[in-house]
N, C-alpha and C positions, 0 to 999 in steps of 0.2 A: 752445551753451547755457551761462548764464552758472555759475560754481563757488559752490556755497551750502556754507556751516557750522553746527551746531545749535551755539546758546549754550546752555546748560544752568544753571539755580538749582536749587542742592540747599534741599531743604524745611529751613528751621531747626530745630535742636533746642527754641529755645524760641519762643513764639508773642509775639514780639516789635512787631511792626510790620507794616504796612502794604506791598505791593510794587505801583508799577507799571511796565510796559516798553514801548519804542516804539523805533522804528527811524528811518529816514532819512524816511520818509513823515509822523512825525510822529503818528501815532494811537496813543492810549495803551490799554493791557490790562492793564485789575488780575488781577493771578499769586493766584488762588485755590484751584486745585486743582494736585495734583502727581500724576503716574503712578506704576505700581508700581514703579519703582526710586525713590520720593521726590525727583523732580525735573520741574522744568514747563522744555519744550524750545523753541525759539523758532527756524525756520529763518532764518539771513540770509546774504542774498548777498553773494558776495565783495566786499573794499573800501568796504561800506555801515558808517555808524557805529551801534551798539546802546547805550541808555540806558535806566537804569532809576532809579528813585526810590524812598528808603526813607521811611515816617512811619513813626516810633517812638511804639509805642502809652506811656502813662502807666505809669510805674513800671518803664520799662527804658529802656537804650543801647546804643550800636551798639559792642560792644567793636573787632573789625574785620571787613574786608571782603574777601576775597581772590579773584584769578580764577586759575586752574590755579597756586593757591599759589603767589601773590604776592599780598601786600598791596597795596593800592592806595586812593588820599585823594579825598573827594569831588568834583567839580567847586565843589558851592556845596553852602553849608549854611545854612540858613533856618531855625528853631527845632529845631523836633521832626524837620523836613525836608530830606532829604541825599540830591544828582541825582550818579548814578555816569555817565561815558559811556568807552565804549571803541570809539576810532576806526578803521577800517580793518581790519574783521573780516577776519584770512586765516587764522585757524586753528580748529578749535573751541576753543570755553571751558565752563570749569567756575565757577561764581562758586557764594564760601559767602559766606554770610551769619551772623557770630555777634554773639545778644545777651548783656546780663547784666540780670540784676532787680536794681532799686534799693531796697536798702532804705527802708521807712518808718519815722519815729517810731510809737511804738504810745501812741494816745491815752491819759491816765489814767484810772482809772475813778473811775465818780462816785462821790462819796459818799452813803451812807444821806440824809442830809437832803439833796441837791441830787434823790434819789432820789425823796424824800417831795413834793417840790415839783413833780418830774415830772409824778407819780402827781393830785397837783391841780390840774394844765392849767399851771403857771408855776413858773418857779424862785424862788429865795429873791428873785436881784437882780431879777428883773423885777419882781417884787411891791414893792420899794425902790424902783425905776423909777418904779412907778406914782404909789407914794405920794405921791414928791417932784414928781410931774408932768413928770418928764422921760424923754424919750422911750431907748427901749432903743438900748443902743450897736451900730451899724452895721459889717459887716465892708468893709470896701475892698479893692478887687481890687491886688493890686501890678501896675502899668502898665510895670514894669518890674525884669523879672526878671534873671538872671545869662544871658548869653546866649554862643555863639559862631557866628561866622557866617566863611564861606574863600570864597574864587574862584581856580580854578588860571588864571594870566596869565601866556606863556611859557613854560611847562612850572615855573613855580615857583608854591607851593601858599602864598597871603597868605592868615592865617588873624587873627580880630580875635575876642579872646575880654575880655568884660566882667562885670564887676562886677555885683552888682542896685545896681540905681539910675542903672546909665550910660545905655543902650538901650533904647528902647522898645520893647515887642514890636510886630511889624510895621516897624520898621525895617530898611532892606536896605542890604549893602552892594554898592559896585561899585569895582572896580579896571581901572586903563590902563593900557598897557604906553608909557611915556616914550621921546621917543626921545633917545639920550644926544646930540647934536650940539647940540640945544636948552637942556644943562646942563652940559653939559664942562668950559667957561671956569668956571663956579661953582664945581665942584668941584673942579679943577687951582688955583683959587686957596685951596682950602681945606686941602685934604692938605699934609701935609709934604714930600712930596717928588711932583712930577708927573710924573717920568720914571719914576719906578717903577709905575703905573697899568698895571694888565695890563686889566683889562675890568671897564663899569659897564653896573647895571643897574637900570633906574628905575622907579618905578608912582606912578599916582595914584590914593591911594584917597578916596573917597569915601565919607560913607553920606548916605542919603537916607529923609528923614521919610515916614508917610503920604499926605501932599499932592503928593510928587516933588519935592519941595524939599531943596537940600543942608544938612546941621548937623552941628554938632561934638556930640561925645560931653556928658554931664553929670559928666565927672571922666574921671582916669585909667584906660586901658583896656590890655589887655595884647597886641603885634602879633609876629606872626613869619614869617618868607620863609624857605619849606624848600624840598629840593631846585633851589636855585640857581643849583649848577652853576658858581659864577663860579670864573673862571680865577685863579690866583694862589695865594701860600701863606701870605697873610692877608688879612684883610676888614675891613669899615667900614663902619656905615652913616651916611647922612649926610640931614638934613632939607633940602629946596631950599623959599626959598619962592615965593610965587605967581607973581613976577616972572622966577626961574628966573636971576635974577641974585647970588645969596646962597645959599653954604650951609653948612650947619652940623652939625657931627661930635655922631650922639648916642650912638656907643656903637664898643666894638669888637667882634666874633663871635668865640668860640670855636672854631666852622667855619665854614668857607665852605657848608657843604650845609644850616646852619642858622641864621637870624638870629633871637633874641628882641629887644626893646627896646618900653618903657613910653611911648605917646603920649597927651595931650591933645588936639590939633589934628591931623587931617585935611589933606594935602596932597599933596606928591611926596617920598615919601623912596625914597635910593638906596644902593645895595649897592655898594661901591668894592672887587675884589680887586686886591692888588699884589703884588712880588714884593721879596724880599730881596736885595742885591745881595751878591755873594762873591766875596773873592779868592781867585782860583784861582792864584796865583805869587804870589813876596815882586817880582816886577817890575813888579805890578800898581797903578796911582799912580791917586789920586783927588783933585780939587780941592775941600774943603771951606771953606767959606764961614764969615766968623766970625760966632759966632752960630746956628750951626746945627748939628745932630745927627747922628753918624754911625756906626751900629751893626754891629759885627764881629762875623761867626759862625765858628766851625771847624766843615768840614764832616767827619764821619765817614769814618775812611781817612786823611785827611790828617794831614800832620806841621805842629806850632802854626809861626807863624809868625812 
């Protein structure tokens, strides 16, 4: 008989959002009710993946997520809507859930004469409205709010957080995982040095309109690749374009486990870690090329050389 684990949701402290859970089958179960210890149990069989989904109700966010305390980043984030999955259930879990309330403005209050005007079926300006024969001014939905939207690709979390004005809501995004053999020669001609290249890592991101159609942002949007992992003891990210034949340095990382950098255009950009080279003895001899840069570190422990 095959080994089962209860995953367990502890009920939130605040009445944040929305849950729903599904398993390897696929059928989803809105988490409604929780038992007397304040938690809805979910049996799964060993080695099966459990996914659950958050909708954050209006006027909160999802501060974090954690399963037997560890924090953990959504697979994908769609507006208000954030899919968690945990693959290869072999232990039980405990997953919490915390929200936070968002402050609102708190509207002004009317004044006695916008009050007066109430009280007589129209305000002051609708009755100016009328007079001049022009019709009452129209609210307009903003079709495009400040959004963030992530997809974990390779175990690294590409997160594209925007502006209002860039994204439409209803636009999604989607990320590839690049394979580096198809961009290597781009990027060994772009670095500084290609011998020093410890390990690259590439995506393509995309987003995609309503219609399934690809499009670039309406202005600058803010992008970052966490938990990357890449080997080396500094980094680089670098734009390739469509050709995969070009590319171009747009920033350096402070760590490797985090990349921020501001894009316009939608494409393939790639994570370059490399490594510093050291001499370890005064016998140690290097051929530098004229024209070109060569930087000396003392490592700790050692005597200057």
């Amino acid at each position: 008989m095959a080994q089962t684990y209860d995953v367990k949701i502890n009920k939130p402290e605040l009445d944040g959002g929305q849950i729903k859970v599904w398993g390897t089958d696929g059928i989803q179960t809105d988490v409604t009710s929780y038992d007397g210890n304040n938690q809805y149990v979910k049996e799964v069989t060993e080695g099966e993946d459990f996914n659950f989904q958050i909708t954050r109700n209006d006027g909160f966010e999802i501060e974090n997520v954690t399963v037997n305390g560890a924090q953990i980043a959504p697979e994908s984030t769609d507006g208000n809507v954030s899919t968690y999955k945990l693959s290869g259930v072999a232990e039980e879990k405990a997953i919490t859930i915390t929200y936070n309330k968002v402050e609102t403005p708190v509207e002004d209050e009317q004044t006695p004469e916008a009050n007066a005007g109430d009280e007589a079926g129209t305000t002051g300006t609708e009755n100016d409205a009328n007079v001049s024969g022009d019709e009452p001014t129209k609210v307009i939905e903003n079709l495009k709010p400040a959004r963030t939207l992530s997809e974990t690709v390779d175990g690294t979390i590409v997160t594209v957080s925007a502006p209002e004005g860039a994204l439409e809501d209803g636009w999604t995004l989607q990320v590839k995982k690049v394979s580096v053999k198809s961009i290597k020669s781009a990027i060994e001609d772009a670095v500084e040095d290609a011998d020093a290249i410890e390990e690259i890592k590439a995506f393509d991101i995309t987003i995609y309109g309503k219609d399934g159609n690809a499009i670039q942002p309406d202005g600058s949007v803010q992008v970052s690749f966490s938990g990357t992992g890449i080997k080396g003891d500094a980094a680089e990210v670098y734009h390739v374009d469509d050709s995969k034949k070009k590319a171009e340095k747009v920033c350096d990382a402070t760590t490797n486990s985090k990349v921020e950098f501001e894009a316009e255009h939608f494409s393939i950009y790639a994570v370059v870690g490399s490594n510093t080279v050291y001499a370890n003895t005064k016998d140690t001899a290097y051929k530098v090329a004229i024209g070109s840069k060569l930087t000396l570190k003392r490592c700790w422990g050692q005597k200057s050389l």
